[in-house]
Each structure stands twice: as C-alpha cells, then as structure tokens.
C-alpha positions as CSV (number, residue, x, y, z in Angstrom):
1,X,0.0,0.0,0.0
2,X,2.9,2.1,0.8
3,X,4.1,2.3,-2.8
4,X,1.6,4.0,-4.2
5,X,2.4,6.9,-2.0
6,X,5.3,9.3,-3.5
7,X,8.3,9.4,-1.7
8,X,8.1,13.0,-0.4
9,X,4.6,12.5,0.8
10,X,5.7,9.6,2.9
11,X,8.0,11.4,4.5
12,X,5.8,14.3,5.2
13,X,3.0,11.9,7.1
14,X,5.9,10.6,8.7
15,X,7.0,13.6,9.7
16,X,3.8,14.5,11.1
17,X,2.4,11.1,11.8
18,X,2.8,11.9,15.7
19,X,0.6,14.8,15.2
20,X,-2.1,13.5,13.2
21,X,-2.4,10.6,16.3
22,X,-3.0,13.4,18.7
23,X,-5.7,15.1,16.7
24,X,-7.4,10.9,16.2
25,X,-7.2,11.2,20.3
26,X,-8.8,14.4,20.8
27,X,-11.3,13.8,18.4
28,X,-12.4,10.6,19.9
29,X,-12.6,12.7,23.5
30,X,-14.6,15.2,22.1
31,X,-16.9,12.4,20.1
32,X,-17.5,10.6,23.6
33,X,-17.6,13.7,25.4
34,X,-20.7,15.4,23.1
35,X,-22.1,11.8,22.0
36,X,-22.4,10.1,25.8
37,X,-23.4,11.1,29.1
38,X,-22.6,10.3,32.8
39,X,-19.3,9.1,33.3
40,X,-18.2,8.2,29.9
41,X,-19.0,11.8,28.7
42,X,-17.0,13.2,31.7
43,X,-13.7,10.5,30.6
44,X,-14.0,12.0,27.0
45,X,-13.4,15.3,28.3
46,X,-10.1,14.1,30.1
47,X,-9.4,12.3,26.9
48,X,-9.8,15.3,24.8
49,X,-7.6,17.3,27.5
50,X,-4.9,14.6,27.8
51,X,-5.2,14.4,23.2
52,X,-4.7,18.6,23.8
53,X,-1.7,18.5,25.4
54,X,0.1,15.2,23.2
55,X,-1.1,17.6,20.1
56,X,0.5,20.3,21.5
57,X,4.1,18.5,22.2
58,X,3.4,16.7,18.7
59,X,3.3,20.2,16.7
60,X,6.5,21.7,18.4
61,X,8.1,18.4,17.6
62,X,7.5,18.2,14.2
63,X,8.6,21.5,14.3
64,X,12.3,21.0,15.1
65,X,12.4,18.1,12.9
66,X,15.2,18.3,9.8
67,X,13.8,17.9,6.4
68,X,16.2,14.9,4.6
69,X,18.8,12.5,5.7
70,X,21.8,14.3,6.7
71,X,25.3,12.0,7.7
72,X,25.8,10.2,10.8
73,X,23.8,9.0,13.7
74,X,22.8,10.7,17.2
75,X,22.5,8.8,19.9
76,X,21.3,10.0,23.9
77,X,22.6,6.7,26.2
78,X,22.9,7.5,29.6
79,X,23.2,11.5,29.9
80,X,25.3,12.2,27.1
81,X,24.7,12.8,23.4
82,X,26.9,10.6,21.3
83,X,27.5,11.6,17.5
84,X,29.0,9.8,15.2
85,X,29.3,10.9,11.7
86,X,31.4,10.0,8.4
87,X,34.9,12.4,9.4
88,X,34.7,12.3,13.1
89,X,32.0,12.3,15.9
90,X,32.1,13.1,19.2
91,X,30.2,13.0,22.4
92,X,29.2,15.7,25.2
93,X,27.5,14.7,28.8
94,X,24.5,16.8,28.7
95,X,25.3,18.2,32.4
96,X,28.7,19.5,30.8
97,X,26.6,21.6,28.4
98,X,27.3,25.4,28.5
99,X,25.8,26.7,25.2
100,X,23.9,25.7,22.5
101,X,23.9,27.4,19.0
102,X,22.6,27.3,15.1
103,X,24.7,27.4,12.4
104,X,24.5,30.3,10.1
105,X,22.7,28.2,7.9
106,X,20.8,26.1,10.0
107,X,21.9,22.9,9.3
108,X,24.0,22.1,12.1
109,X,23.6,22.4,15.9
110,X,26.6,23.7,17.7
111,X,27.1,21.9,21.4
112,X,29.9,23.7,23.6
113,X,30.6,21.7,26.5
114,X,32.1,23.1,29.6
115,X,35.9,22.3,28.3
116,X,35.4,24.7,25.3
117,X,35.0,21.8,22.8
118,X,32.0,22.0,20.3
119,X,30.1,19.3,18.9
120,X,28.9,20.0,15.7
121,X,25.9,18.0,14.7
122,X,23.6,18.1,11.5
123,X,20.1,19.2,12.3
124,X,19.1,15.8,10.0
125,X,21.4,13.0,11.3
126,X,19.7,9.6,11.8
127,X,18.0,10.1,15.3
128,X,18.9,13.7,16.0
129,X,14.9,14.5,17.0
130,X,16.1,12.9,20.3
131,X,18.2,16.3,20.7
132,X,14.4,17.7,21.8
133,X,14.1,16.3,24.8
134,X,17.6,16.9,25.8
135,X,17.4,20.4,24.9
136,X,14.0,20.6,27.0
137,X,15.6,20.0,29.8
138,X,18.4,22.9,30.1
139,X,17.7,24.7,32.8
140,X,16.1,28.2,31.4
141,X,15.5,27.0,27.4
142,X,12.8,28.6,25.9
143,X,11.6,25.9,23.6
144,X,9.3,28.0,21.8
145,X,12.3,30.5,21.3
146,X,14.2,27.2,19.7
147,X,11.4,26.7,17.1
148,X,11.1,30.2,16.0
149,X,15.6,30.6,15.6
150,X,14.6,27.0,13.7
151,X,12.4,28.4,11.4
152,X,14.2,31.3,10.5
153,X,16.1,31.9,7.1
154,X,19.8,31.9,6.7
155,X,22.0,34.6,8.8
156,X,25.6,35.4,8.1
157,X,26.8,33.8,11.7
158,X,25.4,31.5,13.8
159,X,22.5,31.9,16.2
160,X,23.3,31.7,20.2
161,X,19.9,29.8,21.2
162,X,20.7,29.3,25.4
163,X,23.6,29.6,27.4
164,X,23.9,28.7,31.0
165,X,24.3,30.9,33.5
166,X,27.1,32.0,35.0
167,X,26.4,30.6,39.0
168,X,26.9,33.5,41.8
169,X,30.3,33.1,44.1
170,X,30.1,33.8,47.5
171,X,33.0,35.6,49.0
C-alpha cells in the first residue's frame, strides 16, 4: 500500500504522523464527550484534554524536525549525546553543556561543553529528533524560542539559542 504513495509525501506523514495521532485522540474525546453522558462523557473530556496536550508537544516536535537524511547518527545513552558521523564524531554529557547554538545556515547544531570543545551535529542525522528532549531539559530554554531561531532563514553567523548561567560566588 505504501508504494503508491510518493516518496516525499511519505515522509511528510511521517514527519507529522505523531501529530495526526493526537488530533485521532482528541477527536475521539470530544466524540465521547458530546455523544455520551454520565461518566463516559466526563472520561471523554479528560481524553480530549490529555489528546490537547500530546497535540501540542506533537506540533512543536514536528517543528524542530530536519527535512532529509543528513550524515551520521545521534544517539542519547545514559546522559550524554553521542554523535558519530562520516569524518569524526564526538560526544558531550548533557550536564557539561554550556551553550547551544545554530549554524548560520541552520543545518547544524553547535554543542559547547564546559571544556570549550564543540560538537557539531547536523540538524538531519539519523536520530537527532532525540536532541528535543535533551534540549528541553536545560535549565532556562525557551523551547518556543528554539522553534522560531529554527524556522528562521539563513544569517551570516550563527545563532546563540541558550547559554547557561554564570552561577553567583560567594565571597
């Protein structure tokens, strides 16, 4: 069934496909909330609230998603992001994590760690949507700030997106 759908069409319901499953689970709690009464009705609300918020995570992921296949593979094991591409790789802890960047033409993300070492890694690697969730959890990241440097067009230098703060010493 699958090859009757072009290519690029696949790979935009795949892109999306987390979405469209959101908007199937708040339809069904809006169908059983308007359709049923008692406590069914009062479960499709909750249904419809819990589809809501899954939609909402679903949109900002597809979001950040890369268009294409871009070289190498991501990989998050254990607290630290672990690249390896076709000339090199490299791997950060996500702890060590001082700043996080866009290249100028927003291909690649730019990881400094806390040594001064950057890990350059394409936006469209094999598993680099994992990056979300590890970006979601630096302390201060504005995700919806991350989606809109995303979808912005080319700049002639890169983009500083977070960088962590600089902790108060006591004297």
């Amino acid at each position: 069934m699958l090859g009757f759908i072009r290519p690029e069409a696949r790979a935009h319901l795949r892109r999306w496909s987390e979405t469209l499953l959101a908007l199937a689970v708040v339809l069904l709690g809006l169908y059983w909330a308007w359709r049923s009464f008692g406590v069914l009705q009062w479960i499709g609300w909750a249904v419809a609230a819990l589809g809501a918020a899954l939609l909402w995570s679903a949109v900002q992921r597809a979001r950040f998603a890369a268009r294409g296949q871009g070289p190498g593979v991501v990989q998050i094991i254990e607290g630290e992001i672990r690249f390896y591409g076709p000339r090199g790789g490299g791997y950060c802890a996500v702890d060590a994590i001082c700043a996080l960047s866009l290249s100028a033409d927003g291909g690649y993300w730019l990881i400094e760690a806390e040594g001064g070492e950057i890990l350059v890694i394409p936006r469209a690697a094999k598993g680099a949507e994992a990056l979300f969730d590890v970006f979601a959890r630096l302390p201060g990241l504005d995700m919806e700030h991350l989606l809109r440097v995303v979808a912005q067009e080319d700049t002639p230098r890169a983009r500083i997106i977070w960088r962590r703060g600089t902790p108060n010493l006591l004297s």
